[in-house]
N, C-alpha and C positions, 0 to 999 in steps of 0.2 A: 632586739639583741639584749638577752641578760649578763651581768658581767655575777659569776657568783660568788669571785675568791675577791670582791672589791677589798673586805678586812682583810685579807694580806696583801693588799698593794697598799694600805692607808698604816701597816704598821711598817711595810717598807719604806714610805714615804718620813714615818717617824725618825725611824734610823738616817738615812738620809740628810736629814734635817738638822742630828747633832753634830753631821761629821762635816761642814762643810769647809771646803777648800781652795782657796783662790787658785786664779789660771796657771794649768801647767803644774799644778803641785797636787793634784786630785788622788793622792795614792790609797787612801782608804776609801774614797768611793769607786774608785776602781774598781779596788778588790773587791767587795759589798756586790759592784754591778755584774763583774765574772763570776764570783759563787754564785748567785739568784740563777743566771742565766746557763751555768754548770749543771743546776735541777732540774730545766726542763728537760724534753726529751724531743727530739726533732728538730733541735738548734745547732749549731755546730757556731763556736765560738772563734776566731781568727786570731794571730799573732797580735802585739799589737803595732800599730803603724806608726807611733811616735812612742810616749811612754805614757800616759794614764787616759788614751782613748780603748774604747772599745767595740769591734764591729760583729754585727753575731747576722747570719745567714739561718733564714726560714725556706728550703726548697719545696718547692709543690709538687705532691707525687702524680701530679696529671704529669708528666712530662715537661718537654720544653714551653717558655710561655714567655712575659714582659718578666723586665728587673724593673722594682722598684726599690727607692731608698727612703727610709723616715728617718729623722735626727732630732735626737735629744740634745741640750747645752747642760752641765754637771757640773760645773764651777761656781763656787758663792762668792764673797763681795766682803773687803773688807769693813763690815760693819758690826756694830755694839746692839747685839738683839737687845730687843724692851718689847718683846709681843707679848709675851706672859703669858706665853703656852707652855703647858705641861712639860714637855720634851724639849726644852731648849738647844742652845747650842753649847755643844762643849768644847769648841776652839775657841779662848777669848778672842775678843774682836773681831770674828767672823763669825756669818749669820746667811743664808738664802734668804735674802732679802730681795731677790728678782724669781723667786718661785722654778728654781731650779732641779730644786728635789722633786717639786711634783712633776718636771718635763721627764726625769728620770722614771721615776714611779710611774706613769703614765705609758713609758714606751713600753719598761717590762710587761706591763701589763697585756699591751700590744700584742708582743711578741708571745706571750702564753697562750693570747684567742687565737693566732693565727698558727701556730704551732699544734694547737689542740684540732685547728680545721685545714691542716695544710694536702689531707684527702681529698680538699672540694675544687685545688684550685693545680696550675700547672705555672711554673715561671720561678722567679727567686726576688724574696725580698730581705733587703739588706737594714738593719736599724744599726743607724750608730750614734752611740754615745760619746759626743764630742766635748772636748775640756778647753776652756780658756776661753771662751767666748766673750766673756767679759773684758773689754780695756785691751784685751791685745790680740781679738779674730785669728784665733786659731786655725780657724776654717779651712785659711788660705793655703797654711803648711799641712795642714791635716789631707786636706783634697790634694795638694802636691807629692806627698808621700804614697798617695794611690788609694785614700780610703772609700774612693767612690765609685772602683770598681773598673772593670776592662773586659765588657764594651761599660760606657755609660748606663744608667738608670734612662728607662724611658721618660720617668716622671719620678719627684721628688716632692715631702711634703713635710712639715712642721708646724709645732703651734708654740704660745707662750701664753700663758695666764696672765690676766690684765684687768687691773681696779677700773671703775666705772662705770662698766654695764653688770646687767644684770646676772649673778651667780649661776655658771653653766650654760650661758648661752655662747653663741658661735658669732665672730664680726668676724670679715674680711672683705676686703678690695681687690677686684682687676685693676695689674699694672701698678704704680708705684705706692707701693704699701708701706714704707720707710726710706728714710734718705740714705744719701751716701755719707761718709765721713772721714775727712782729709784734714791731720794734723796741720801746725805748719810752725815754722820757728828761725826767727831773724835772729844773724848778731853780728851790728853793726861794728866794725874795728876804724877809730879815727885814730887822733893822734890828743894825748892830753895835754893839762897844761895849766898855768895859773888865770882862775876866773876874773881878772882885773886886763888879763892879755887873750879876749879869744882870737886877734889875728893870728896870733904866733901857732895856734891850735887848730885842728881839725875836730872839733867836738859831734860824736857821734850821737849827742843826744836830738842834737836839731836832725838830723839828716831821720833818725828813727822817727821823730815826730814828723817830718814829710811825708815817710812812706807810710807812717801810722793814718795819716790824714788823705793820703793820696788812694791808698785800698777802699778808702769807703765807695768812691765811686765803682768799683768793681761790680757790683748788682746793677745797680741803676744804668751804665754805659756799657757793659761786655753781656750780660746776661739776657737773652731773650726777655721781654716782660709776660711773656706764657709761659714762660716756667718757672720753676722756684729755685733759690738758692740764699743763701744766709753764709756771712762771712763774719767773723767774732770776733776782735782781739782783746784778749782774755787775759794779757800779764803784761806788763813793760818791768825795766830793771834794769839800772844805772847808776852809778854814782855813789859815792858815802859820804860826800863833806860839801858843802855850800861852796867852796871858793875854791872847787876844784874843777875844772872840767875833765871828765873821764877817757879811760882811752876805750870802753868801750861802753856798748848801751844792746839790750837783749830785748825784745817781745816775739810772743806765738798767740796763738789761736786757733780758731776751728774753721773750716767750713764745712759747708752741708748744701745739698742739693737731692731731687727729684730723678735726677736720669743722669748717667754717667759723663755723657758728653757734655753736662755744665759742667759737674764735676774737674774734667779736665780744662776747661776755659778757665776758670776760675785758679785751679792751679798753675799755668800757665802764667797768668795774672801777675800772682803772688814772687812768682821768679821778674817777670819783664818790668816788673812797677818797682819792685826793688832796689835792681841792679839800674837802673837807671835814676833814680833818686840818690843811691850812691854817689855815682858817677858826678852828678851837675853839683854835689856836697865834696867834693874830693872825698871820698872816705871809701874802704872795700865793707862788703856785707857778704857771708854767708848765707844761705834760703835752704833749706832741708823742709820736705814734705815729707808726710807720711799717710798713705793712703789705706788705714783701717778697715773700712768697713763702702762693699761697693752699696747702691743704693738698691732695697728688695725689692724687685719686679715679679707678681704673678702673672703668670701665663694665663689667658682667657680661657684654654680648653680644662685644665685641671682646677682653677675658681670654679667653673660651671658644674662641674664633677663634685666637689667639694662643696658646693650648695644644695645639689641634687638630694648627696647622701646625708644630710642634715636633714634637708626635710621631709625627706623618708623617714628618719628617726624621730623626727616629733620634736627638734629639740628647735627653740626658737635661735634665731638667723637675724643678722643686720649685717646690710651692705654700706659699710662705711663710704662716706662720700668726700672725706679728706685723707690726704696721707698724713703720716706724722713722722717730725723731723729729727728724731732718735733713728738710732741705729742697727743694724742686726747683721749678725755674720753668713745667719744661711744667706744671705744676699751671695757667696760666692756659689754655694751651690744651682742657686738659678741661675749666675752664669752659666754654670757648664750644662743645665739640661732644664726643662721647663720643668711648674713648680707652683706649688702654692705654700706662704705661709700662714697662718690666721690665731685667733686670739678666743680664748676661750674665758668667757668672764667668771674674776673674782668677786665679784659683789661691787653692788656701788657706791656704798660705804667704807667700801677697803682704801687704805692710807697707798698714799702711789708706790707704785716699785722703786726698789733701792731706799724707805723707809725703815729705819728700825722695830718699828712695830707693825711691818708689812706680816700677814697672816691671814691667807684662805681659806675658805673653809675646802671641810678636805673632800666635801658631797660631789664637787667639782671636778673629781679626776673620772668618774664614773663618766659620764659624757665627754671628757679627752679621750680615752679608752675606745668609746665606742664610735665617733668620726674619727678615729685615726685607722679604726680595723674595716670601719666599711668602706673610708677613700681608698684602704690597700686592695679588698676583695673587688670593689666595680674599677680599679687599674687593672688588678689582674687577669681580667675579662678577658676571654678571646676578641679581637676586635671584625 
């Protein structure tokens, strides 16, 4: 498969790159991504279904056939580039420091081969260009508001560029390929009071250090020891003066697991260990969860498929053998229909994602390009 307009996907990638936008606020790359996608021909572009997504329809003129969906993430990070490339960023303090331009660049690109060959095939494929992936999974409201279509996608697929392995090669795992991620955020309410009198007091800072120290067993005693899960607390906060006991005490955290149903154990947890540490403290507590991002599970039949056409194209392949416990929003799309996500390497000398001086080389998008249009074309197979 030759890609031949790669130098106009690598100087849209450019543009991309200066404009970047945190979640939900993407309104110049929006635009950017409807113009591009306004010049092909054989695309028909969709309303939009919140405000700076975009969903663009490739119909195959064989007739009726499979829907499939690909999704881009277009949202940058607020970070202080220090790459010292040419083209920097011209939002201060924001930067695609998670290699978002090129998911972007990568799809259009997509959608240009499969539009230029949409004679060879019959069915409809949908790419969408989703915003806010970053910090607040957009996903969720995005697939709510209907961008994934009615009937569903038979199958669905995504990549992300990733330091490490070797520039332009392919990793991905069958099954859980990233974890889940589940805010969480106590705040205890006692009663204050002079630190010389704690009976007179309800001090909520002990009652927080209870449940602070009583959550640790949560892994170890509720969590299968075959699966994984990781529980964090990440902030405590209390008090301003030495001889005061306060009337309230605050900490949150993360947790993270493998499969959804730790997921929920684990949250469950976090409420029952609480409210009952409260209780035997006298004191009330509020627990607010918030459940970000589910955990990404590929489906065995589109991995295999997704290997297949890798190594038809010659391009080197690694089957990761661990998952990792970061997180990803198409996680909600493989809820609603099977799916693969996988990872296309940056180099293995590249600085990790969400680095200031994160920068791939841009050889790499030529190989996203061409497994994301031969996973669409052997989906769109008659079966």
């Amino acid at each position: 498969m030759k890609i031949d307009f790669l130098p106009e996907i690598i100087a849209l990638r450019r543009k991309f790159h200066q404009i970047p936008e945190i979640a939900g606020k993407e309104f110049k790359t929006c635009a950017l991504i409807r113009e591009t996608l306004n010049q092909i021909e054989g695309v028909e572009v969709l309303p939009p279904f919140l405000e700076t997504d975009t969903v663009a329809l490739i119909k195959g003129e064989k007739g009726p056939g499979p829907h499939i969906l690909l999704r881009a993430d277009i949202d940058g990070l607020p970070v202080s580039e220090e790459s010292g490339c040419d083209f920097p960023s011209l939002h201060k303090g924001m930067m695609h420091a998670c290699g978002h331009d090129m998911h972007v660049s990568i799809l259009l690109g997509v959608v240009k081969t499969l539009a230029a060959r949409r004679h060879e095939f019959g069915g409809t494929v949908r790419c969408v260009f989703q915003p806010g992936e970053e910090n607040k999974a957009m996903a969720k409201e995005l697939i709510a508001a209907g961008a994934m279509g009615d009937p569903l996608p038979e199958v669905c697929a995504a990549l992300h560029v990733m330091p490490g392995k070797p520039a332009g090669d392919v990793s991905v795992k069958e099954g859980p390929m990233m974890a889940s991620s589940n805010h969480f955020k106590v705040i205890v309410h006692g009663q204050g009071g002079h630190g010389s009198l704690p009976c007179a007091s309800r001090n909520p800072l002990i009652a927080a250090a209870s449940m602070v120290m009583e959550l640790q067993n949560v892994i170890p005693c509720r969590v299968d020891p075959r699966r994984s899960g990781v529980l964090s607390i990440c902030r405590i906060v209390s008090g301003e003066i030495d001889n005061i006991i306060p009337e309230t005490a605050e900490f949150s955290g993360t947790m993270r697991s493998l499969d959804n149903e730790t997921a929920r154990i684990m949250e469950d947890a976090v409420h029952e260990i609480c409210h009952a540490a409260a209780t035997i403290h006298r004191v009330r507590c509020d627990v607010s969860t918030d459940q970000c991002y589910l955990a990404t599970c590929n489906a065995p039949e589109p991995t295999a498929r997704l290997c297949k056409v890798v190594k038809e194209l010659g391009i080197p392949l690694h089957i990761l053998e661990d998952s990792a416990m970061s997180s990803e929003d198409f996680s909600y799309y493989l809820a609603k229909t099977p799916g693969v996500f996988f990872r296309l390497g940056a180099g293995e000398d590249q600085p990790s994602l969400h680095n200031p001086s994160f920068f791939p080389p841009e050889g790499i998008m030529e190989n996203g390009i061409k497994v994301m249009t031969a996973f669409a074309l052997e989906s769109l197979k008659e079966k």
